[in-house]
MMTF fields as JSON, N, C-alpha, C and O atoms, coordinates in Angstrom:
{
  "mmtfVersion": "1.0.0",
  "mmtfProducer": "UNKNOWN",
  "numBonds": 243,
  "numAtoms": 244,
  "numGroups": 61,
  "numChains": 1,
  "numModels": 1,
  "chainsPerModel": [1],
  "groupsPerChain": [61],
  "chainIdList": ["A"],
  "bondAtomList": [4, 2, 8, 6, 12, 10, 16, 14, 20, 18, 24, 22, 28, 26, 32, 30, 36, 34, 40, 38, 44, 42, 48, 46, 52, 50, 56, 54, 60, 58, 64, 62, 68, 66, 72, 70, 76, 74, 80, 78, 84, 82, 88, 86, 92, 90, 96, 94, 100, 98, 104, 102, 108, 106, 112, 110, 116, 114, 120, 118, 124, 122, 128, 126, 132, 130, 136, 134, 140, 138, 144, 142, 148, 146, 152, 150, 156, 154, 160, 158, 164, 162, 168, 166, 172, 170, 176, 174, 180, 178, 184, 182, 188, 186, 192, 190, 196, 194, 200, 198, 204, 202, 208, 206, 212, 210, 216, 214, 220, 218, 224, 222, 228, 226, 232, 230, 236, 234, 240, 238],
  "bondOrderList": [1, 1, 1, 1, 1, 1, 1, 1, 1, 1, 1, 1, 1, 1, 1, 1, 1, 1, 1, 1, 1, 1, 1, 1, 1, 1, 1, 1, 1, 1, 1, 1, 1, 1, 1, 1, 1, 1, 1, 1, 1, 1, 1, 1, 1, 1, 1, 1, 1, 1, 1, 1, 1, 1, 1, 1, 1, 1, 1, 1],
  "groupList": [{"groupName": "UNK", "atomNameList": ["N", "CA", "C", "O"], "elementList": ["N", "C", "C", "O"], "formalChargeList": [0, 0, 0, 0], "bondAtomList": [1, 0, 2, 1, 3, 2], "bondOrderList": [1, 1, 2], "singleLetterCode": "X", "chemCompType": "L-PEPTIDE LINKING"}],
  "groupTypeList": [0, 0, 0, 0, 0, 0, 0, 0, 0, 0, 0, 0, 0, 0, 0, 0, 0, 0, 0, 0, 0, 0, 0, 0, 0, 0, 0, 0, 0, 0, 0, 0, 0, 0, 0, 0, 0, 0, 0, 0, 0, 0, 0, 0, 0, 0, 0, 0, 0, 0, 0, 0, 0, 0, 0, 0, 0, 0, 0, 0, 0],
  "groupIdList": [1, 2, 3, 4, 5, 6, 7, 8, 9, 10, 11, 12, 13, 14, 15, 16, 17, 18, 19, 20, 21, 22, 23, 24, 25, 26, 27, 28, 29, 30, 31, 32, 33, 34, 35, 36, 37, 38, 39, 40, 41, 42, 43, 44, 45, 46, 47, 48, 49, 50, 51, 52, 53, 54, 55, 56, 57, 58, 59, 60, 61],
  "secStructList": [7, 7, 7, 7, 4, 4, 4, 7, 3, 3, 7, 6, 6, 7, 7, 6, 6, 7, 7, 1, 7, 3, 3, 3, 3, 3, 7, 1, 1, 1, 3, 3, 3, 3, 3, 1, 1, 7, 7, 1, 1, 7, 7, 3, 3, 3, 7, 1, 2, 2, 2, 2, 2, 2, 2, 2, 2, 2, 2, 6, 7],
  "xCoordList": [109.871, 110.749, 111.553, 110.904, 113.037, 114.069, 113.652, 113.332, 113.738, 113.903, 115.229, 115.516, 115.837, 116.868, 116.226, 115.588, 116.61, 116.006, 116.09, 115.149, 117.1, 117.345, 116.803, 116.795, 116.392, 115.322, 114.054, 113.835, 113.212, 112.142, 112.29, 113.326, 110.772, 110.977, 109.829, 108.806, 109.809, 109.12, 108.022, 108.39, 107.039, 105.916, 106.223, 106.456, 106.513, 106.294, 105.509, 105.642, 104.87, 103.486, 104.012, 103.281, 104.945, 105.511, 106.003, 106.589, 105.849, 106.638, 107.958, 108.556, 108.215, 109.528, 109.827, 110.958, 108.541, 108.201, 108.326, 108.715, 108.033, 108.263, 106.901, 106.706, 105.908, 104.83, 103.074, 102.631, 102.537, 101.783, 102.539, 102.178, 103.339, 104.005, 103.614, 103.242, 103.725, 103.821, 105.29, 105.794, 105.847, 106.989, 106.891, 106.412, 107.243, 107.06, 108.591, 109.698, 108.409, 109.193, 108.497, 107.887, 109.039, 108.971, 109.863, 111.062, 109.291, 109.992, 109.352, 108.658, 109.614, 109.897, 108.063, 107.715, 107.012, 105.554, 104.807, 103.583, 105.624, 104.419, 105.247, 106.419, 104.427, 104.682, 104.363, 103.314, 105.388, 105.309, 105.049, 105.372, 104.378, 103.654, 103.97, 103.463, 104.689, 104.836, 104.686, 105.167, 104.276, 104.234, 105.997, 106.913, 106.025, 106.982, 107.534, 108.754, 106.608, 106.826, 106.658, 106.738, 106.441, 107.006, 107.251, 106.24, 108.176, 108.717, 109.342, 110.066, 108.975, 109.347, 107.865, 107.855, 106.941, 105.823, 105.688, 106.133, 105.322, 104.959, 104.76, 104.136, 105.215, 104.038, 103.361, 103.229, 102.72, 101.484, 102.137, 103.045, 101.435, 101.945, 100.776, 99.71, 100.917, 100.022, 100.548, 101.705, 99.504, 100.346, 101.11, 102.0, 101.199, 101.723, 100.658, 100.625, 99.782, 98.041, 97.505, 97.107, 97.411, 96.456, 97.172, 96.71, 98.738, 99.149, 98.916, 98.851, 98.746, 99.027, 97.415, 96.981, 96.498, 95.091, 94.898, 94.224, 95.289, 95.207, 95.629, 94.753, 96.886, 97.585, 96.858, 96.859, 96.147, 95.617, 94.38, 94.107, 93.543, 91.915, 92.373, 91.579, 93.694, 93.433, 94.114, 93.724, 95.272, 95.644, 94.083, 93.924, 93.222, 91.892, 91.371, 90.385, 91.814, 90.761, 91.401, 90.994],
  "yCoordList": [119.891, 119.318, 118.198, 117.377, 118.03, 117.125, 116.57, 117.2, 114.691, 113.925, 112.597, 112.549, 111.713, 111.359, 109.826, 109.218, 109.533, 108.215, 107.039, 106.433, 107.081, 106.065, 105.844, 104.856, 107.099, 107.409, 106.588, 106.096, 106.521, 105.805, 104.383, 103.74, 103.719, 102.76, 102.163, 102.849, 100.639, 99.992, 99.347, 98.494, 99.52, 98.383, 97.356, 97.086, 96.342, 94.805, 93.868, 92.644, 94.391, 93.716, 93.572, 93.002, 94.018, 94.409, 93.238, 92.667, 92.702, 91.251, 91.627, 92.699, 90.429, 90.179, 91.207, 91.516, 91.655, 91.825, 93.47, 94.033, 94.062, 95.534, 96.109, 97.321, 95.229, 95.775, 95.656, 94.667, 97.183, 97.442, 98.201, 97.989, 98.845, 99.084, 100.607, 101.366, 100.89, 102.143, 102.638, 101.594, 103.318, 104.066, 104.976, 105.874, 105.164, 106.098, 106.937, 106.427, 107.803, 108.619, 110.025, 111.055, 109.311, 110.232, 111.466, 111.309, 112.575, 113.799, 114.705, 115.523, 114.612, 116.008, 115.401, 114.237, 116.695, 116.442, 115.932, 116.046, 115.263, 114.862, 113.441, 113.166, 112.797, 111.038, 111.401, 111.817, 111.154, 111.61, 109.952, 109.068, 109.792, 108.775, 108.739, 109.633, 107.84, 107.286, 106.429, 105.529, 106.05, 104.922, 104.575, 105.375, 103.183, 103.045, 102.642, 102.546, 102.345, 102.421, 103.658, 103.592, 104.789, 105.933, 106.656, 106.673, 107.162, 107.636, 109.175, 109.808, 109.643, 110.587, 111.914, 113.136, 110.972, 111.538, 112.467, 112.053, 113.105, 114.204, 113.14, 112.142, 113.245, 112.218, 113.167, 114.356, 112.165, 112.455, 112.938, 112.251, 114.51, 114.296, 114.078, 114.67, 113.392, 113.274, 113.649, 113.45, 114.32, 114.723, 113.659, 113.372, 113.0, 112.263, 111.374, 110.145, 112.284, 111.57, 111.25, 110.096, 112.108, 110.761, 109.69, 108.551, 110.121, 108.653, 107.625, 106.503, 107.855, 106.594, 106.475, 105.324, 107.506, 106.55, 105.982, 104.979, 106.212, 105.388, 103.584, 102.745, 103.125, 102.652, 101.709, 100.478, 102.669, 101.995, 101.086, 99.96, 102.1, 101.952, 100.238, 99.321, 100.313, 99.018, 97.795, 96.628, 98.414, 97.179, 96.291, 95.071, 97.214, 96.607, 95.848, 95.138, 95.899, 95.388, 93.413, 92.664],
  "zCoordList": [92.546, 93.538, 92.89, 92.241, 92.983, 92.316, 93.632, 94.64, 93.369, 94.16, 93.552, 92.356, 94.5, 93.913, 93.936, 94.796, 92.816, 91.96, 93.691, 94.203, 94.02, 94.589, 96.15, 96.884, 96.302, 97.23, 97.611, 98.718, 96.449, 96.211, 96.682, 96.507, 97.536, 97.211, 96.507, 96.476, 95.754, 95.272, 96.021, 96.829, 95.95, 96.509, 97.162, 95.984, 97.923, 98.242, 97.339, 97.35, 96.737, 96.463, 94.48, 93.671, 94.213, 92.506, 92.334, 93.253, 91.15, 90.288, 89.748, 89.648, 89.436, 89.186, 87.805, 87.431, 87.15, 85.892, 85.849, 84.826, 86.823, 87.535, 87.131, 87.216, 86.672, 86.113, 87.431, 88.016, 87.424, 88.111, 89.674, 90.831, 89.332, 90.774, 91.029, 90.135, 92.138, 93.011, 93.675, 94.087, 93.853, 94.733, 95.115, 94.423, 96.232, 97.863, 97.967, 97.79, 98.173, 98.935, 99.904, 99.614, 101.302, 102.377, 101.895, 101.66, 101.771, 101.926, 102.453, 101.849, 104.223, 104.781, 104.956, 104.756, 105.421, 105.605, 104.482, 104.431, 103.4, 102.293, 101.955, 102.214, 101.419, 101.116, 99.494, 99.003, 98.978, 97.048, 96.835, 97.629, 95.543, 94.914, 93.18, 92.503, 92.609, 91.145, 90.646, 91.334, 89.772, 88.894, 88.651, 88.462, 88.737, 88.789, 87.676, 87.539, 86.698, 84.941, 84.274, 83.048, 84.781, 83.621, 84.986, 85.688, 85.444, 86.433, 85.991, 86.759, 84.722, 83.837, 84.245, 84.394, 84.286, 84.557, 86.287, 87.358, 86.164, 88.058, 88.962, 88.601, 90.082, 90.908, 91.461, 91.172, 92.735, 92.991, 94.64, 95.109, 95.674, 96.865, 98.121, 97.957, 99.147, 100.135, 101.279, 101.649, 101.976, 103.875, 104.509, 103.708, 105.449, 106.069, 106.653, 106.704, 107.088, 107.947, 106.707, 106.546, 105.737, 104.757, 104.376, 104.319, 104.001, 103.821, 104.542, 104.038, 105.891, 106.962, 107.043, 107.002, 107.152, 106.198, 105.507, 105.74, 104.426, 102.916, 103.53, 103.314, 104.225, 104.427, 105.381, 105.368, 106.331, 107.356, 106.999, 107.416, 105.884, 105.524, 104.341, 104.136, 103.841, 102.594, 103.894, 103.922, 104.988, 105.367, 106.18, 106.19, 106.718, 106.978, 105.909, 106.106, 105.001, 103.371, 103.299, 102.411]
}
């Protein structure tokens, strides 16, 4: 799946430094997942319900 660079977004939580980050893109029933320092690499895809688990289970943390 081509996704367009500008799509993605960056973490909240990423430094000024761009180092340790995550980026999201909603596409369609799956929430795609990259490192946001080699972005060359596959990401990763999740349903929509686990995403908003994942999301839900750390904002409890």
């Amino acid at each position: 799946m081509r996704t367009n660079d500008e799509a993605w977004v960056k973490s909240s939580y990423s430094s000024a430094q761009g180092d340790s980050c995550l980026e999201v893109l909603v596409s369609g029933p799956a929430v795609l997942v990259r490192d946001s320092k080699d972005v060359a690499h596959p990401h990763v895809a999740v349903s929509l319900a686990a995403w908003a688990s994942l999301v839900g289970f750390v904002g409890r943390r």
